[in-house]
C-alpha positions as CSV (number, residue, x, y, z in Angstrom):
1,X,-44.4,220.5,71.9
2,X,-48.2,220.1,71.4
3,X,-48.0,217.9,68.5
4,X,-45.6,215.5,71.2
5,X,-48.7,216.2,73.8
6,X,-51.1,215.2,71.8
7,X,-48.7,212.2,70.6
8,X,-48.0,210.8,74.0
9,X,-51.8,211.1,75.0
10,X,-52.4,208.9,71.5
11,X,-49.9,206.5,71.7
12,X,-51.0,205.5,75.3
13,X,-54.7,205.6,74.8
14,X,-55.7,208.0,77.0
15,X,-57.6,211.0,75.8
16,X,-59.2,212.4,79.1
17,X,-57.5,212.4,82.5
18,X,-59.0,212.4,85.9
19,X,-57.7,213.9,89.1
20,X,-59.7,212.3,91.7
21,X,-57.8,209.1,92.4
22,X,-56.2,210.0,95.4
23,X,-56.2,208.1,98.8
24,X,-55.0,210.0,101.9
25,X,-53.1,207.5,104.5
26,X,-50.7,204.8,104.5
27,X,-51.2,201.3,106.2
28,X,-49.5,200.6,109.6
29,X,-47.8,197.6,111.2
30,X,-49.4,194.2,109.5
31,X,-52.3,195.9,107.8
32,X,-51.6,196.3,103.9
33,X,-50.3,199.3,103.0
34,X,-52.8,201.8,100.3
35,X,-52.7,202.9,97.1
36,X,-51.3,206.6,97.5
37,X,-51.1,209.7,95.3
38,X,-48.5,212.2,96.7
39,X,-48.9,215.9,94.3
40,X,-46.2,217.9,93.8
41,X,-43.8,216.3,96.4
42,X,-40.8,218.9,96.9
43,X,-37.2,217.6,96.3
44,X,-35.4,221.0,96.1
45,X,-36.2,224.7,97.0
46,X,-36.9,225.9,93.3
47,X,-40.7,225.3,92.9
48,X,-40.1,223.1,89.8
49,X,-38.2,221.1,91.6
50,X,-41.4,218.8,92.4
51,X,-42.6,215.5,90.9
52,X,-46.0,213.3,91.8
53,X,-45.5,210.0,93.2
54,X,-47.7,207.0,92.8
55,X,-47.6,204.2,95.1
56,X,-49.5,200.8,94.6
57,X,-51.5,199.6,97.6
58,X,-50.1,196.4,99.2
59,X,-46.4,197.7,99.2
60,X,-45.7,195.4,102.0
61,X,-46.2,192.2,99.9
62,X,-44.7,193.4,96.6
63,X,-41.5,194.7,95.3
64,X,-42.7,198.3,94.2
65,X,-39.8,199.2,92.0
66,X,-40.0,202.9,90.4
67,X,-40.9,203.6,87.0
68,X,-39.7,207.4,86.2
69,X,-41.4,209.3,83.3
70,X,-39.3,212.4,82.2
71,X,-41.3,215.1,80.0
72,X,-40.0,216.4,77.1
73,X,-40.0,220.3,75.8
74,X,-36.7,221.3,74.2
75,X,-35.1,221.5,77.9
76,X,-37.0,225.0,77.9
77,X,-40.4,224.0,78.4
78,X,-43.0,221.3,79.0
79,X,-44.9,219.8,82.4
80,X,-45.3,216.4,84.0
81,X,-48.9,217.4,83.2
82,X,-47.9,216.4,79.9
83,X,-47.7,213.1,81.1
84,X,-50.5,212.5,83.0
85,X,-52.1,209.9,79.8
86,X,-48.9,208.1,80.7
87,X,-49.1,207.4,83.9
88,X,-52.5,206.1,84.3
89,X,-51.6,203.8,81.4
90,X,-48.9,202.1,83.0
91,X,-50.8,202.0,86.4
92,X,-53.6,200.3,84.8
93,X,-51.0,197.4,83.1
94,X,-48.5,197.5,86.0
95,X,-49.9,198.2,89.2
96,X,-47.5,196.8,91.5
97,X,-44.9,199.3,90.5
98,X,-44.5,203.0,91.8
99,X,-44.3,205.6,89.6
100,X,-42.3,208.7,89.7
101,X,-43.9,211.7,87.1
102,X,-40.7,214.4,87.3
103,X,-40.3,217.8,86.3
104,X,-36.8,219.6,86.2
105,X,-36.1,223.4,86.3
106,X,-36.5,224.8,83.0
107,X,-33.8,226.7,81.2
108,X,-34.4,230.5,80.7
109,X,-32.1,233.6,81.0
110,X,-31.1,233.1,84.4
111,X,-30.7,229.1,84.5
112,X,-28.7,226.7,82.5
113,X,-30.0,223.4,81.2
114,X,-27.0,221.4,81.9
115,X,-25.1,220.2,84.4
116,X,-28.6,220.9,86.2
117,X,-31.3,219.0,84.7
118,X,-29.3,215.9,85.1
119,X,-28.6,217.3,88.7
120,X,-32.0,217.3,89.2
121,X,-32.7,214.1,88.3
122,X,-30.2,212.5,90.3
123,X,-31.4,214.4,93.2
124,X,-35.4,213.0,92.7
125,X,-33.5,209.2,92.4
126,X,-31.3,210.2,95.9
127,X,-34.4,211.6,97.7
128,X,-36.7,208.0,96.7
129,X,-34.1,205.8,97.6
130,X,-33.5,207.8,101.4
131,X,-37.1,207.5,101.9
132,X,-37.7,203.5,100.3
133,X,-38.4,202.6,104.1
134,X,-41.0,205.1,104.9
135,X,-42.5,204.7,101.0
136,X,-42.0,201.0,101.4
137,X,-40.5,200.9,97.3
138,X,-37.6,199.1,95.8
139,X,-34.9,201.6,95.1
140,X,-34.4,200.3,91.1
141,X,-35.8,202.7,88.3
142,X,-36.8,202.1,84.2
143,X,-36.9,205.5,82.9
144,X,-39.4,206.8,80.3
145,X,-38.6,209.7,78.4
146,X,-39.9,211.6,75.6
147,X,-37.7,214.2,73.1
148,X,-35.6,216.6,75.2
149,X,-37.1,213.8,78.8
150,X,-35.3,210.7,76.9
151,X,-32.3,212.9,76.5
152,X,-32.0,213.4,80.4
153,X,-32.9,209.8,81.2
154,X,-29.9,208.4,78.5
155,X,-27.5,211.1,79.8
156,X,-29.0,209.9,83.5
157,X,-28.3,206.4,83.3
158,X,-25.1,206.5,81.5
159,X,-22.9,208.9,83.1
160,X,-24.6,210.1,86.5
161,X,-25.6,206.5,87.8
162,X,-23.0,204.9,89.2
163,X,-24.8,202.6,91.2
164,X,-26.6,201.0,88.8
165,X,-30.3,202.2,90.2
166,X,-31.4,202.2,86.8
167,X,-32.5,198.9,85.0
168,X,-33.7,200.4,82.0
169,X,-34.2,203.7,79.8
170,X,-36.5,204.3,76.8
171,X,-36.3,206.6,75.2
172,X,-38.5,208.3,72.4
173,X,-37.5,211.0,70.2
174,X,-34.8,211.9,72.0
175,X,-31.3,213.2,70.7
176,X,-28.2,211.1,71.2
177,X,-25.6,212.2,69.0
178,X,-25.2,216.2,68.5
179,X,-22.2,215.9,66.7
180,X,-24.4,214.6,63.7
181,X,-24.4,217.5,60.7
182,X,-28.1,217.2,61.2
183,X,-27.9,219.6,63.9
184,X,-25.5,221.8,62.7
185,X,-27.4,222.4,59.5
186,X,-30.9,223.0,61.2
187,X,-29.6,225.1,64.6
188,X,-27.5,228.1,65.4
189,X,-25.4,225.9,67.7
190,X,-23.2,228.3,69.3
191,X,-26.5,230.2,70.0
192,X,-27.7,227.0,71.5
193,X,-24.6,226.0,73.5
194,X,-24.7,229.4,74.7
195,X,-28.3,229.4,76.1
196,X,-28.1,225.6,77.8
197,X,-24.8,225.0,79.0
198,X,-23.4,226.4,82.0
199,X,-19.6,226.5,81.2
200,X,-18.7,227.3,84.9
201,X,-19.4,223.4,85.5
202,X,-17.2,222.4,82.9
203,X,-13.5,222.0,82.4
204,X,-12.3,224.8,79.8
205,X,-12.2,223.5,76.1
206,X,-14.7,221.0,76.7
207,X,-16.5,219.8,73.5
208,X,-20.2,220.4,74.6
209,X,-21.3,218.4,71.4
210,X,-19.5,215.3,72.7
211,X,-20.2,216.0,76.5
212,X,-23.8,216.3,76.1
213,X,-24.7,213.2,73.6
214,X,-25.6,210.1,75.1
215,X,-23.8,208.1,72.5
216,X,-20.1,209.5,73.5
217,X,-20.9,207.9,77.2
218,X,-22.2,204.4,76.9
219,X,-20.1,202.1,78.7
220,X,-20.7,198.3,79.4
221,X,-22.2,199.3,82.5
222,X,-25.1,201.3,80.7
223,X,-28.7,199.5,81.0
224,X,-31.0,198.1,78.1
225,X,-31.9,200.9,76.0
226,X,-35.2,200.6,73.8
227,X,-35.5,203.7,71.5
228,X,-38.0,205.1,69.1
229,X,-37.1,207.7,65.9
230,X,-39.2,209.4,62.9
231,X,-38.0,209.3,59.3
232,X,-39.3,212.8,59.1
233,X,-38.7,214.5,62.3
234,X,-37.6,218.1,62.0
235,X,-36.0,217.9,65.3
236,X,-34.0,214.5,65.9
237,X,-32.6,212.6,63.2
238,X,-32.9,209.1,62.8
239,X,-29.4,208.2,62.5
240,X,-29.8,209.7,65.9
241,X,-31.2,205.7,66.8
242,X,-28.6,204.2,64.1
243,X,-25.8,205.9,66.1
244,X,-26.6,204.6,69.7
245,X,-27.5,201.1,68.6
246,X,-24.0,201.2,66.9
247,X,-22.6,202.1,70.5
248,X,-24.6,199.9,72.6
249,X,-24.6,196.6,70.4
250,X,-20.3,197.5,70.6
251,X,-20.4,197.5,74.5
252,X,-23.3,194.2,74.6
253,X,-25.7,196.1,75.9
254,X,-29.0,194.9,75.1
255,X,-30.9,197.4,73.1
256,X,-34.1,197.9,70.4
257,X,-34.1,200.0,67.8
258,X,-37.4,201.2,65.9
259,X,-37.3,204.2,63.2
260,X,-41.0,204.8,62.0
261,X,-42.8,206.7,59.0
262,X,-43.9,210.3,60.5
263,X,-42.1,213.2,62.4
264,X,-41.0,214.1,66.2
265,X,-43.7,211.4,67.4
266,X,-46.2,212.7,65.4
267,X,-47.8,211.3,62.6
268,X,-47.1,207.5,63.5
269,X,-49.3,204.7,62.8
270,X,-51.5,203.2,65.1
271,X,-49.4,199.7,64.7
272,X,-46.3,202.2,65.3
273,X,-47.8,203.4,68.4
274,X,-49.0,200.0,69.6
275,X,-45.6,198.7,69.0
276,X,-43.8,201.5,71.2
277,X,-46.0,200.6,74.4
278,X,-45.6,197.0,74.0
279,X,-41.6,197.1,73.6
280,X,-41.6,199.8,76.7
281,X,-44.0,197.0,78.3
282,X,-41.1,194.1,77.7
283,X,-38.8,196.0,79.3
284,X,-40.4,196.8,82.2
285,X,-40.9,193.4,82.4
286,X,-37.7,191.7,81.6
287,X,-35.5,194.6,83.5
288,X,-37.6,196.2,86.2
């Protein structure tokens, strides 16, 4: 995942982070509610079950939606750390909004991937919206995910939220189709399969390639999808893109495609990477 890192901290311009940016308190009655930084805010008992929450100051005369970033890693590894290049990016060009920067428990020998990483982001979406009085935020969500992070935030949106909390998902470099012979050619699926699904949660003879890609579950009810692919990733395969704008363009879902010379987010040009944050920014704009 380093060459994503590093990718994620190009594509949004920000090669150094800062962590002193937080203010302590919250405004009371009239007075205008303050910019707040909550670290590490607890939304189950597993310690990776945290995510950081941003909140712009003024709450009390703006509609702070919730713009959620989901990191990537293979559904093994990876940090909101990862992200931090994101998020002061988008606070600098959309500082009205709140933004939620996740993390999910990480597969390993003892715990699945899925159901639970999906699970886990339902629970972050419950926890927000019980608490949108005392945060003073607008319930709604666009999702931002990168690789394995724009896998959970398709899968999110398009089977787990039934109430239509999310506005949005985009998704970059993230699988959508496993049944593609790109996968089976390059991976020991079983092996996989195996290792991140939990088959307890599933009815017996379930087709885990189906169940898990994104593509098998859009409906009409599934929000705008914008999605980035590289000709020469190792990992996802651009028909990966090809696929799910087939599916969403047959259900009128609004969607943008964009397949770009280089590999897993690596290697894209400069014009590529501009591109991606501008599209991201439309939708934000036109959805959230």
């Amino acid at each position: 995942m380093k060459n994503l890192t590093v990718y994620v901290l190009l594509l949004l311009g920000f090669l150094t982070y800062s962590c002193s940016d937080s203010d302590e308190g919250s405004g009371h009655g009239n007075l205008p509610l303050i910019e707040e930084t909550l670290l590490n805010v607890s939304y189950g008992p597993h310690p990776e079950q945290v995510y950081d929450l941003y909140l712009p100051q003024s709450r009390n005369y703006v509609d702070a939606k919730v713009i959620m970033i989901i990191h990537g890693g293979a559904w093994i590894a990876g940090d909101k750390s990862d992200m931090q290049g994101t998020v002061q990016l988008l606070k600098s060009l959309y500082p009205t909004y709140a933004i939620a920067n996740v993390n999910y428990i990480l597969a390993n020998e003892n715990q699945y991937a899925f159901p639970n990483q999906f699970l886990d982001i339902q629970k972050i979406v419950q926890k927000l919206t019980s608490e949108k009085d005392e945060l003073s935020i607008i319930p709604e969500f666009g999702m931002i995910g990168t690789s394995a992070g724009g896998h959970l935030a398709m899968m999110y949106d398009y089977k787990f939220d039934t109430s239509n909390q999310v506005k949005f998902v985009a998704n970059i470099v993230g699988p959508t189709d496993f049944t593609d012979p790109f996968y089976e050619e390059n991976f020991d699926i079983p092996m996989m399969v195996q290792t991140l699904v939990d088959p307890a949660a599933y009815p017996s003879g379930t087709n885990y390639l189906i169940e898990l890609s994104p593509s098998f579950h859009v409906t009409a009810s599934s929000s705008p999808t914008c999605m980035f692919f590289g000709t020469d990733d190792p990992l996802v395969p651009e028909n990966n893109g090809t696929t799910l704008k087939q599916n969403l363009d047959q259900f009128g879902v609004n969607n943008t495609l964009r397949i770009y010379n280089g590999g897993h987010g690596d290697n894209w040009s400069t014009q590529d990477f501009n591109e991606t944050v501008s599209i991201i920014g439309q939708y934000i704009e036109d959805y959230l």
